[in-house]
Wavefront OBJ file of the C-alpha trace (Angstrom):
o trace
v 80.520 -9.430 -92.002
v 80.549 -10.963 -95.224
v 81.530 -14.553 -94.681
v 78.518 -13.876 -91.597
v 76.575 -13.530 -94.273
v 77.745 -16.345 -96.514
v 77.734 -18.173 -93.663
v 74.212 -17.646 -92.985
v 73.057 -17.888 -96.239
v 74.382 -21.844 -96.687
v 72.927 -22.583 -93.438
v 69.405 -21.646 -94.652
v 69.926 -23.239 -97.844
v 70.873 -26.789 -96.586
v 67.520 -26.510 -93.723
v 65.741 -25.772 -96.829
v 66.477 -28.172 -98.923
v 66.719 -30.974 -96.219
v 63.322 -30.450 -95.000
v 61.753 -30.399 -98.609
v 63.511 -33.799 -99.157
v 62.362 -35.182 -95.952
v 58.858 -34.000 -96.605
v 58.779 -35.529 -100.572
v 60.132 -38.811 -98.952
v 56.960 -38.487 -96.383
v 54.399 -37.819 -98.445
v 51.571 -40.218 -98.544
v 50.572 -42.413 -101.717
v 47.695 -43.359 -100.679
v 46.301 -43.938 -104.191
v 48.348 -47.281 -104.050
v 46.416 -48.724 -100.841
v 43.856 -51.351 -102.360
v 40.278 -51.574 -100.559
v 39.312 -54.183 -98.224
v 37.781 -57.163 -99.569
v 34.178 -58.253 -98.507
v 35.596 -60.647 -96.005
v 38.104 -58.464 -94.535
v 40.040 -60.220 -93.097
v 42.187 -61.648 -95.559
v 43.300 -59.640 -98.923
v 45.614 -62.479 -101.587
v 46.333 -59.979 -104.294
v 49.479 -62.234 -104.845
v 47.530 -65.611 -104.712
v 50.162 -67.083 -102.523
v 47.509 -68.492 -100.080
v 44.913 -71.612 -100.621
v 40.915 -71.439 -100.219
v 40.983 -73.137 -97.227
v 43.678 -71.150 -95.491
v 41.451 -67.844 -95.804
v 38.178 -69.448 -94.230
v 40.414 -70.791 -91.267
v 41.572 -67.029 -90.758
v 38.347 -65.806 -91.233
v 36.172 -67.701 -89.728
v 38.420 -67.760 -86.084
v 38.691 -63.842 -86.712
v 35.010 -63.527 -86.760
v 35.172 -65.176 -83.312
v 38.118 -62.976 -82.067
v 36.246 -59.878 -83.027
v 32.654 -61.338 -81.288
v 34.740 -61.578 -77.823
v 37.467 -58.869 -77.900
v 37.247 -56.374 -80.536
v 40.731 -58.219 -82.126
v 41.043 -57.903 -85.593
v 44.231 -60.122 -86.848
v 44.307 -59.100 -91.319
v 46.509 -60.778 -93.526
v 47.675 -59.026 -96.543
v 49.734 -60.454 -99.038
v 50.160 -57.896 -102.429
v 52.065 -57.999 -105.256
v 54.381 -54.540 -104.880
v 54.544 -51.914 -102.273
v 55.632 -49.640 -105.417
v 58.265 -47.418 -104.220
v 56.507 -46.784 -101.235
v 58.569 -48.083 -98.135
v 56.869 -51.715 -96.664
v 56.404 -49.570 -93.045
v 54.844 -46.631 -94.608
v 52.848 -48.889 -96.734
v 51.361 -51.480 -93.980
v 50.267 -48.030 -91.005
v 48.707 -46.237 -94.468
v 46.907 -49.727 -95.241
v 46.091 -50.691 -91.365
v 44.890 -46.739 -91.271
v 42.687 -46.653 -94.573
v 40.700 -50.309 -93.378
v 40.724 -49.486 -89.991
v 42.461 -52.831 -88.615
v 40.705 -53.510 -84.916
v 38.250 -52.099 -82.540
v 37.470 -48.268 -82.468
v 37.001 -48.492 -79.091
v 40.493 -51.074 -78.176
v 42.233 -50.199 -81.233
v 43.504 -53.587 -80.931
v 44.172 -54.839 -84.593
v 46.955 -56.760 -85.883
v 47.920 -56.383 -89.850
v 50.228 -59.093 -90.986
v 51.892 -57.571 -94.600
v 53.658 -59.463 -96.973
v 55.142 -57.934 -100.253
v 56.203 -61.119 -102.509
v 58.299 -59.016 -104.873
v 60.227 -57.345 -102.536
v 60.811 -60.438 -100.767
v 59.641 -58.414 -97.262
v 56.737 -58.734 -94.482
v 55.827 -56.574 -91.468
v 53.729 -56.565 -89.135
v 52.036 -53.411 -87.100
v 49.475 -53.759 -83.897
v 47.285 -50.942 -83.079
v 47.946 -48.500 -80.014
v 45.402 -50.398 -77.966
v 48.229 -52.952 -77.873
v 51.736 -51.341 -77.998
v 51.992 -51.889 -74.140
v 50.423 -55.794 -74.205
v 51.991 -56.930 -77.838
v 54.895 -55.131 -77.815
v 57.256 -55.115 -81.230
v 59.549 -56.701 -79.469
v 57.358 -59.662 -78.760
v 55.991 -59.153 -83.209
v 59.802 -59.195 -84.100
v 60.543 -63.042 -82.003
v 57.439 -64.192 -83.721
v 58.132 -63.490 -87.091
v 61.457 -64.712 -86.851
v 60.540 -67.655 -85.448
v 57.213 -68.647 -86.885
v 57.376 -66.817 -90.608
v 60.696 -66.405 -91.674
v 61.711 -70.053 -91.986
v 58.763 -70.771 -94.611
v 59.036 -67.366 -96.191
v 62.947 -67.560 -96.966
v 61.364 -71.160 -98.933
v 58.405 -69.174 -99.958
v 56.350 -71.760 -98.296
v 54.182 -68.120 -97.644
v 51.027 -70.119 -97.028
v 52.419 -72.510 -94.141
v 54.456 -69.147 -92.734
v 51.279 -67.297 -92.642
v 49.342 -69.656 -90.464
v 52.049 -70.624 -87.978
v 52.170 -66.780 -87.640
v 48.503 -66.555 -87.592
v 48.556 -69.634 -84.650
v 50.913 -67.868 -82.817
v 49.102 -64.144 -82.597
v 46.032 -65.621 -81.835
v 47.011 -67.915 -78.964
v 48.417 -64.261 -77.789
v 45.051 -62.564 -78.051
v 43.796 -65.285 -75.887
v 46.407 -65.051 -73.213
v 45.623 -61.169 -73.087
v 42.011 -60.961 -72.859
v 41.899 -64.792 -71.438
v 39.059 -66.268 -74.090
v 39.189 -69.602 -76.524
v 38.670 -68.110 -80.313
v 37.418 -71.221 -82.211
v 36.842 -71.453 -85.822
v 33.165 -70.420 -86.785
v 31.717 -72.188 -89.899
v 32.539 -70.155 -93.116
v 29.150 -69.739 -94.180
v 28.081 -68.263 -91.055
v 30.639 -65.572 -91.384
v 29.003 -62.609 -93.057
v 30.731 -59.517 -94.716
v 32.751 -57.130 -92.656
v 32.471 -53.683 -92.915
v 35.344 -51.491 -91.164
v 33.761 -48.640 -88.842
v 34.911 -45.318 -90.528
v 36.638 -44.569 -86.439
v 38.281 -47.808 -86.859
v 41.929 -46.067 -86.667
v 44.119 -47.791 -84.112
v 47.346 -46.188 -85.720
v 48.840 -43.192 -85.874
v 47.943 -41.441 -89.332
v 50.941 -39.335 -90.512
v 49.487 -36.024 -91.227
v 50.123 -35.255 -95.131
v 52.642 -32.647 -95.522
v 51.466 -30.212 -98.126
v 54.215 -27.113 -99.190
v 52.386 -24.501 -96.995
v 53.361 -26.583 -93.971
v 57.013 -26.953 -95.400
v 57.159 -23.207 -96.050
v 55.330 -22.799 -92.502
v 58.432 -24.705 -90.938
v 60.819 -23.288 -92.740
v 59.834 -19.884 -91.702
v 59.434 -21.331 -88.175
v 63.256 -22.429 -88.225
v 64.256 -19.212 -89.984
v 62.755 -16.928 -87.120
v 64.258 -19.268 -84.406
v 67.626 -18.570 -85.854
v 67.293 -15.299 -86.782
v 66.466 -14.794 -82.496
v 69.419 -17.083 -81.626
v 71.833 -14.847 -83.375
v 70.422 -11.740 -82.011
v 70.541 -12.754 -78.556
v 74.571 -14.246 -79.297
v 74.887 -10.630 -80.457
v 73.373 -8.732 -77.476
v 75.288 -10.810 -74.632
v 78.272 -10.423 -76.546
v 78.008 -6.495 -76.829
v 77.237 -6.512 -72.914
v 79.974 -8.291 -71.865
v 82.210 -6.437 -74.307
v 80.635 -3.230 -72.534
v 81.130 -4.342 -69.103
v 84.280 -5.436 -69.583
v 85.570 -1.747 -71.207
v 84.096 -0.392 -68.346
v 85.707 -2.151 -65.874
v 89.264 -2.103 -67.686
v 88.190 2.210 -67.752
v 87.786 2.533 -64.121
v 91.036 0.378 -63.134
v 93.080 2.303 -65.760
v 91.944 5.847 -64.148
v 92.208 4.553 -60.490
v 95.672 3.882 -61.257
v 96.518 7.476 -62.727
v 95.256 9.859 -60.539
v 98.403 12.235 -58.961
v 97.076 14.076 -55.449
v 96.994 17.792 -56.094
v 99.449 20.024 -53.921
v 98.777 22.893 -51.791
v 96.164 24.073 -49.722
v 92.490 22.722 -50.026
v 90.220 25.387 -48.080
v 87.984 23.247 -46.262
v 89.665 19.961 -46.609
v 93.021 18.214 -45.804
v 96.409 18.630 -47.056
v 98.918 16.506 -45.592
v 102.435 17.782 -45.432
v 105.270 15.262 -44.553
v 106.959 18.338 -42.449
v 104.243 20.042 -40.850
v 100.660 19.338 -39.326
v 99.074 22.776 -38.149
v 95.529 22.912 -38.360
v 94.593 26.786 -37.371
v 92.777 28.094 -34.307
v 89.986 29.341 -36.433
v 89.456 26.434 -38.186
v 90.457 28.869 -41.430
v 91.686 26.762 -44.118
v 90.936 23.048 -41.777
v 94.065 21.205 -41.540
v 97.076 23.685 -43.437
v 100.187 22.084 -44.354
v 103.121 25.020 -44.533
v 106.271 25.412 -45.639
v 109.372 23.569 -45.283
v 110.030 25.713 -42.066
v 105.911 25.868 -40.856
v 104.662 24.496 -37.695
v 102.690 21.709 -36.496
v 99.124 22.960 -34.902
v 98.759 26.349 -35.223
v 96.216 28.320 -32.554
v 95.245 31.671 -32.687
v 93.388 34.191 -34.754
v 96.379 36.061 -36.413
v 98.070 35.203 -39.966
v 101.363 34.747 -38.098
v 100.268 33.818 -34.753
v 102.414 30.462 -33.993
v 100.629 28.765 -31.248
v 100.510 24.896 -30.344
v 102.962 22.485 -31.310
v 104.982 24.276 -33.771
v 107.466 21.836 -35.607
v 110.052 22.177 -38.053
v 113.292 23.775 -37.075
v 111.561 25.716 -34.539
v 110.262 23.285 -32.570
v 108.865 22.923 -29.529
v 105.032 24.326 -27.854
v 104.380 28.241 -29.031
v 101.814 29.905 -27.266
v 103.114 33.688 -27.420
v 102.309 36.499 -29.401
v 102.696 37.294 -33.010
v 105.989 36.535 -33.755
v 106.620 33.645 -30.561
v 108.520 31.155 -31.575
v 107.975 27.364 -30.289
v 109.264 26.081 -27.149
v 110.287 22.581 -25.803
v 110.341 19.244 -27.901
v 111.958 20.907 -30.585
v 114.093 19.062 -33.381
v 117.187 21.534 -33.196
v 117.537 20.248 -29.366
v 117.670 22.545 -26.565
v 114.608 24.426 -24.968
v 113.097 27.697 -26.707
v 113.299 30.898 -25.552
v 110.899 33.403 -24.795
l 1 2 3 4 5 6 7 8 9 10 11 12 13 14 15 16 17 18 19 20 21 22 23 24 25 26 27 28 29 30 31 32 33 34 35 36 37 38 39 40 41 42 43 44 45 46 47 48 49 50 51 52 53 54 55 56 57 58 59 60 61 62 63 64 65 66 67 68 69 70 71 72 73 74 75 76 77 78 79 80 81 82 83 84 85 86 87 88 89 90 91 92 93 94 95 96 97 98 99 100 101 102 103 104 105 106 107 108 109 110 111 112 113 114 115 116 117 118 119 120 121 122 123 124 125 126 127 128 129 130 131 132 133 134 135 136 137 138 139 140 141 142 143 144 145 146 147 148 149 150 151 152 153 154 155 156 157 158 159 160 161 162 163 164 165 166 167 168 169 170 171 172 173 174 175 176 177 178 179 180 181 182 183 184 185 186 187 188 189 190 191 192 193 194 195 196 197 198 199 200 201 202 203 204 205 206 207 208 209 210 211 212 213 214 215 216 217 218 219 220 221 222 223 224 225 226 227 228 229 230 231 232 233 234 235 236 237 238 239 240 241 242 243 244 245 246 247 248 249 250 251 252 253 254 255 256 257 258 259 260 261 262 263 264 265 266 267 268 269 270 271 272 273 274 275 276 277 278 279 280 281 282 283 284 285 286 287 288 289 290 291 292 293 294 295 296 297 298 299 300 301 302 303 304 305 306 307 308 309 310 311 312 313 314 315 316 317 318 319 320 321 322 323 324 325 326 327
């Protein structure tokens, strides 16, 4: 019982202590997401891309957005911090609300210069017609060859090229390039979340699951205890009734009422006295009459024979000394 308990006592410490790290490695830093700038759709915190570069991106986005709700962002910053590149692009595409509410069809294109990294992430609307599989060949193909030279301006547009041409294939339209100037600010509708916000884990919900797990155990075990104790049960029951089944020696004598076989007589009585009487080693077989020694019937033993005379008759014919009785 007391390694049980030791036992059980690690257990819960290493759940506990592997959820809390879990949940400080998931909590949300949101404090490091920049805002939007008043354009939108580009965001050089880095300066890695030229003037006319973010009016080409803008100014075809503005189009995309008039005829399909697409969104395509490019975001080049300095640092993620020590905030994963993943966690740090859904918490950005999240907080500026990348794509239609309605679609949820953005695109945000991430690069983080001093971790030498990029992602991409595409809103719901479009996890079933722009699949990651699909992101992954493209940025392979059309941004890592000028991002491994740090050529991050020519990378961004083939990738830009490329994601557009795919917006046009899905919702079959021709984005063209509107004039710059024409392009006014972009403000973000506050439903404008096409991913999936990670909930912020705060330590009531950690102490909340915790408990949660702790219960679910605690039932596991008592149910592993209760089938065990029945089938322990069963099973001493069982091994009880063969044991005594196996032990029990037949009483001898006469049972009034019942049966009590003999291996040298069989004489049940004419009155039906004492049912079927076994007798002595010298008694008869069926016994008739009303009297205590009346010997009717087949009498066996060394008598032998039928009896059907009077108190003291002895049995005649078919007896086992041989011969026929007398009378």
């Amino acid at each position: 019982m007391k390694n049980y308990k030791r036992v059980s006592a690690l257990l819960f410490a290493v759940v506990f202590v592997f959820l809390v790290l879990c949940s400080c490695g998931r909590i949300k830093v949101s404090g490091n997401i920049p805002d939007p700038t008043d354009v939108f759709y580009v965001y050089d915190e880095a300066d890695v891309l030229d003037g006319s570069l973010e009016e080409y991106i803008v100014g075809r986005n503005a189009d995309l957005y008039n005829k399909c709700g697409g969104q395509i962002v490019v975001s080049c910053v300095k640092t993620t911090g020590s905030e994963d590149i993943a966690d740090y692009a859904r918490e950005m595409f999240n907080k500026w609300g990348v794509g239609s509410s309605e679609k949820n069809n953005g695109v945000l294109v991430l690069l983080s210069i001093e971790e030498d990294d990029y992602w991409v992430l595409q809103g719901k609307g479009l996890e079933d017609l722009l699949q990651s599989g699909t992101l992954k060949l493209l940025l392979n193909d059309k941004l890592e060859p000028y991002f491994a030279k740090k050529q991050y301006a020519d990378g961004v547009r083939a990738l830009f090229d490329a994601l557009v041409e795919k917006f046009e294939q899905i919702y079959s339209i021709t984005a063209v390039q509107l004039p710059a100037d024409s392009v006014g600010s972009y403000t973000p509708e506050p439903e404008d979340v096409a991913a999936t916000e990670k909930e912020p884990v705060t330590a009531w919900k950690v102490i909340t699951t915790v408990s949660s797990i702790v219960v679910a155990f605690t039932v596991i075990v008592i149910l592993i205890i209760i089938i065990i104790t029945v089938v322990i049960t069963v099973f001493i029951i069982i091994a009880s009734v063969f044991s005594a089944g196996s032990g029990v020696t037949p009483p001898r004598g006469t049972f009034r009422g019942g049966i009590n076989v003999n291996p040298h007589s069989f004489r049940p009585s004419g009155t039906f006295h004492g049912g079927f009487t076994g007798g002595s080693h010298h008694s008869g077989g069926f016994t008739f009459g009303g009297s205590h020694h009346s010997g009717g019937g087949f009498s066996g033993g060394h008598g032998g024979g039928f009896s059907g005379g009077s108190h003291h008759s002895g049995g005649g014919g078919f007896s086992r000394g041989g011969g026929a009785g007398r009378r």
